[in-house]
C-alpha positions in Angstrom: 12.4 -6.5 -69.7 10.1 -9.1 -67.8 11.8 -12.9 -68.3 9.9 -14.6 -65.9 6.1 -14.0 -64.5 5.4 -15.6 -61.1 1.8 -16.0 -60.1 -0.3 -17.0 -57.5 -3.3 -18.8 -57.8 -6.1 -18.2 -55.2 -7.4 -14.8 -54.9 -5.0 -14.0 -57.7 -4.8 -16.3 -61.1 -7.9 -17.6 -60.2 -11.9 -15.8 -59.3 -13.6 -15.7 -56.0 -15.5 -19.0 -57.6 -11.9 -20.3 -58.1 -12.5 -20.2 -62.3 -9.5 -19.6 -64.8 -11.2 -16.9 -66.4 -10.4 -16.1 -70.0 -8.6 -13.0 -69.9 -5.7 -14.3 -67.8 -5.5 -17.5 -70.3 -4.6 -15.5 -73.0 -2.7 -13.2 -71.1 -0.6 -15.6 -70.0 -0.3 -17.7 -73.5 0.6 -14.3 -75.2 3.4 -13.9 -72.7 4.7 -17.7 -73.5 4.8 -16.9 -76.5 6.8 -14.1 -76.6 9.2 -15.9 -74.3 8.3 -15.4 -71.0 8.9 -18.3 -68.5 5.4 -18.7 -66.6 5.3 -19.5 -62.9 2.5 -20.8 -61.2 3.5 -19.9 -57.1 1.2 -21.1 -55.0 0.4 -23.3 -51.8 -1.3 -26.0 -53.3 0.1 -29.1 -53.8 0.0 -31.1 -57.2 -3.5 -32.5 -57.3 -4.9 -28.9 -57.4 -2.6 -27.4 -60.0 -2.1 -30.0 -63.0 -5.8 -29.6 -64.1 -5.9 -25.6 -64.0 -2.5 -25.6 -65.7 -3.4 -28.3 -68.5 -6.4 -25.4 -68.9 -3.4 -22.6 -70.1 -2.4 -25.0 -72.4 1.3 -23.4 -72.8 3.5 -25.5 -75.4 6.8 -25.2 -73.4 8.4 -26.1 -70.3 7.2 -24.1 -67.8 7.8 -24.8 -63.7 5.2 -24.6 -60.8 6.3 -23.7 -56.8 4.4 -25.6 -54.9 3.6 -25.9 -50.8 4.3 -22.6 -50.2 8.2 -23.1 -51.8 8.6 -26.3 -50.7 8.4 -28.2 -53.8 9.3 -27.5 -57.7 8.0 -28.9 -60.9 8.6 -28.7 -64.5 5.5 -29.2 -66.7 7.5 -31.5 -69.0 7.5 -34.5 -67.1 6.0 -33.2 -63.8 9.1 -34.0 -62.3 10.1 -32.8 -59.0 13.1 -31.2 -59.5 13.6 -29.4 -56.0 11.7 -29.9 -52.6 12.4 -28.8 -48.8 10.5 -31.8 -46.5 9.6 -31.9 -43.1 11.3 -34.2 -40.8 9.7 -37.0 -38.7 11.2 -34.9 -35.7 10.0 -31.5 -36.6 6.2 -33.4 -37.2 6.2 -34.7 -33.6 6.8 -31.0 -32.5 3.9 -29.7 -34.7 1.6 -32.2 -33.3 3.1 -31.7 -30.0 2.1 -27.8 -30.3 -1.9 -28.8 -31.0 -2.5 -31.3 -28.4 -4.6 -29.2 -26.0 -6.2 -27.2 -29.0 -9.2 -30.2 -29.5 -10.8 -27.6 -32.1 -7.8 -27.0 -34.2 -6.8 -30.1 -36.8 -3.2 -30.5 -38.1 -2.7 -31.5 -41.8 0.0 -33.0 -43.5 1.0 -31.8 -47.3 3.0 -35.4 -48.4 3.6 -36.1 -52.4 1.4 -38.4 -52.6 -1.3 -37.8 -49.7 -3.5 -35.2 -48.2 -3.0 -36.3 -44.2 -5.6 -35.2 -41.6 -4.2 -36.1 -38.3 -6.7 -37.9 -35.7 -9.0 -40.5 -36.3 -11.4 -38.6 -38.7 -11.4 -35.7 -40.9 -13.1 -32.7 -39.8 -15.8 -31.1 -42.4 -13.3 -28.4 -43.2 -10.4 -30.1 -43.7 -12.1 -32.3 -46.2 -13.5 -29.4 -48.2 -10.4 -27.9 -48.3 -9.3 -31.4 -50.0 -11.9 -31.4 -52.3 -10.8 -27.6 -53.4 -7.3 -29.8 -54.5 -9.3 -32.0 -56.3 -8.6 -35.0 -53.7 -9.5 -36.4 -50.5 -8.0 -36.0 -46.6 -7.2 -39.2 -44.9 -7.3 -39.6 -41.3 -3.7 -41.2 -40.1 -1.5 -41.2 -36.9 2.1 -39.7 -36.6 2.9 -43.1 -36.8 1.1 -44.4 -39.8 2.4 -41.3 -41.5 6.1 -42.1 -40.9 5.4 -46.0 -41.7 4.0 -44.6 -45.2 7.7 -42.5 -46.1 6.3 -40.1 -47.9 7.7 -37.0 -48.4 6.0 -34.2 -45.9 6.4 -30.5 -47.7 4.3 -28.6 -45.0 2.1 -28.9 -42.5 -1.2 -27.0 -42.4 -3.4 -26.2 -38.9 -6.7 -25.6 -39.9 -9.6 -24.4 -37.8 -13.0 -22.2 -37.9 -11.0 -18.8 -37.8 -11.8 -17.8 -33.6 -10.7 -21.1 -33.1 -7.5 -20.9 -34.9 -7.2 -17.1 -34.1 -6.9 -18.5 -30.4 -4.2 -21.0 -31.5 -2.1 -18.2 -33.2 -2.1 -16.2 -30.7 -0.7 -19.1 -28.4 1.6 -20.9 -30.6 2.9 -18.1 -33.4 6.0 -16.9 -31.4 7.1 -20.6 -30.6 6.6 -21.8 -34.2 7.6 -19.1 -35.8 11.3 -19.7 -34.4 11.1 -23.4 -35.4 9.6 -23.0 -38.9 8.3 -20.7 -41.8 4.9 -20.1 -40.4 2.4 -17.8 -42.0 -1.7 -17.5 -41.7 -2.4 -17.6 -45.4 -5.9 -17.9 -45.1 -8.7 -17.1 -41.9 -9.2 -21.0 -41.7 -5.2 -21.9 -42.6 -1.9 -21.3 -40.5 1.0 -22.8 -42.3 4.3 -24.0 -41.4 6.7 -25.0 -43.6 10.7 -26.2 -43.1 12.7 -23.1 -41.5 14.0 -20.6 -44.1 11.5 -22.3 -46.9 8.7 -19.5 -48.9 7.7 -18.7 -52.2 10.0 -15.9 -52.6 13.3 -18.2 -51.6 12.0 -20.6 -54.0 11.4 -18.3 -56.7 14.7 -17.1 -56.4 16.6 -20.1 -56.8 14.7 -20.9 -59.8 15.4 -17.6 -60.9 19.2 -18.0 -60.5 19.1 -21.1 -62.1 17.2 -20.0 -65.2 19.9 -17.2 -65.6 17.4 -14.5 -64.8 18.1 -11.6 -61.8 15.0 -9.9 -60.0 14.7 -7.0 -62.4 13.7 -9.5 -65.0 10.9 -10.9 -62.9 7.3 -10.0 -62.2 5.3 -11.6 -59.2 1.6 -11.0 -58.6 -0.2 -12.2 -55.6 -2.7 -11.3 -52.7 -1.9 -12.6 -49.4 0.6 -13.1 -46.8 2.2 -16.0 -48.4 3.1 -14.1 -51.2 5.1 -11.5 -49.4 8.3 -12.7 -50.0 7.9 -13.2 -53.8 6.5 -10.2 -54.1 10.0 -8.5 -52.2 11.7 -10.1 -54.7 10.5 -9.5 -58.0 11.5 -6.1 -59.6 8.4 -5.7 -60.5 5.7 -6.6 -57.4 2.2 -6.2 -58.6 -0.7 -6.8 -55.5 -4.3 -7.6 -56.8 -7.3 -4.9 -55.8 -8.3 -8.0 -52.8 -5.2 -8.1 -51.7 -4.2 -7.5 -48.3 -3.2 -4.2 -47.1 0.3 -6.1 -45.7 0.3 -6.8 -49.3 -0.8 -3.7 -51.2 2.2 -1.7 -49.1 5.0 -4.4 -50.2 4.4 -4.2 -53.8 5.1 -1.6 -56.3 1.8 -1.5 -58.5 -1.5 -2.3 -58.2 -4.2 -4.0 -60.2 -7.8 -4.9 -60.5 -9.3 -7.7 -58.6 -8.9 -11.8 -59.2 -13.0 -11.1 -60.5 -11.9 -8.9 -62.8 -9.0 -10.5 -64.4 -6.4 -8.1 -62.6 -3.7 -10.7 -63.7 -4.5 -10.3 -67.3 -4.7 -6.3 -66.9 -1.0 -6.6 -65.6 0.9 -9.0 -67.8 -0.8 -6.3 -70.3 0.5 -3.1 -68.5 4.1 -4.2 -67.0 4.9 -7.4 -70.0 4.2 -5.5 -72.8 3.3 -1.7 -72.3 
């Protein structure tokens, strides 16, 4: 029996025109209802959850994984109850790694504040901003320590031969320094070593007194692999990734089509 439904958001919970559409509102309210802890898993940070959520309009407490893992709310309060932060050393080493890459911006995921490193926000970084529902600000290493916030992840972003290039260069070297993973063309994340959805969902899990058989994840791309290992029940969207599709157990219809709807439906209560 399902106890717990984690879902993604882009390319998944929400349309290729990043709409809620009906289907999975209901879908998911039905499954409240009868009991089911709701999830929302996603990268985003705060500012571009809270008004899709408030949309579901679920009377309980439910929580949201944010940043990739990195942070936790409940819905109650919005409280953070559980984060994983970057350190001020570990952002001198990210910035370090993108010096000679001109083309290729580093962000900076705090609580409070979208960061853009450099002394102006590229086009693309800002419209990826304005997807959260907030705006990038330019800012030093140093004017980002001075501001102590806390830093959840750290984002490159780049046209996608530009940061294919920077992959290629820096993957292996990140990769044994932090969780990194290309989640989008235009997006290669790094998050604090050992930090993803799928170690967040589990600790959740634990703590909710549910084990993997009880839980259903649904996602579409990279950054939902480890979720998607660990749910009993791994469902990859019709858009998904192929990475994806071969890590999950069943398959549904596409984010235009409601596929998460179509799943709660087929694996909650078929």
């Amino acid at each position: 029996m399902i106890k717990l439904i984690a879902v993604d958001m882009d390319g998944t919970l929400l349309n290729s025109a990043r709409e809620l559409p009906a289907e999975n509102i209901l879908a998911l309210q039905r499954a409240a209802q009868a009991g089911v802890k709701i999830v929302l898993c996603t990268g985003r940070p705060k500012s571009g959850v809270q008004p899709y959520f408030n949309k579901l309009e679920l009377t309980e407490e439910e929580y949201v994984i944010m940043n990739n893992g990195c942070s936790v709310y409940n819905t109650k309060e919005w409280d953070l109850i559980d984060y994983s932060a970057l350190s001020y050393r570990e952002l001198e080493i990210l910035e370090q790694a993108v010096l000679d890459c001109p083309d290729v911006c580093l962000t900076l995921t705090g609580e409070r504040t979208y960061y853009a490193l450099g002394k102006k926000v590229p086009e693309l970084v800002q419209a990826d901003a304005e997807l959260v529902f907030t705006t990038a600000r330019a800012a030093s290493l140093d004017q980002v320590r001075s501001d102590s916030e806390i830093i959840f992840q750290a984002m490159y972003m780049a046209e996608k031969a530009q940061l294919d290039r920077f992959q290629k260069i820096r993957e292996t070297e990140l990769g044994q320094l932090f969780s990194a993973v290309r989640s989008q063309n235009d997006i290669f994340e790094a998050m604090p070593k050992g930090v993803t959805k799928g170690k967040a969902l589990q600790a959740l899990s634990n703590q909710l007194g549910f084990n993997a058989g009880e839980v259903m994840a649904i996602g579409d791309a990279a950054n939902d692999l480890e979720m998607l290992k660990f749910a009993g029940v791994s469902v990859a969207m019709a858009n998904a990734s192929q990475q994806v599709k071969e890590h999950s157990r069943y398959l549904t219809v596409s984010n235009d089509e409601a596929g998460v709807a179509r799943a709660i439906d087929k694996y909650v209560f078929s």
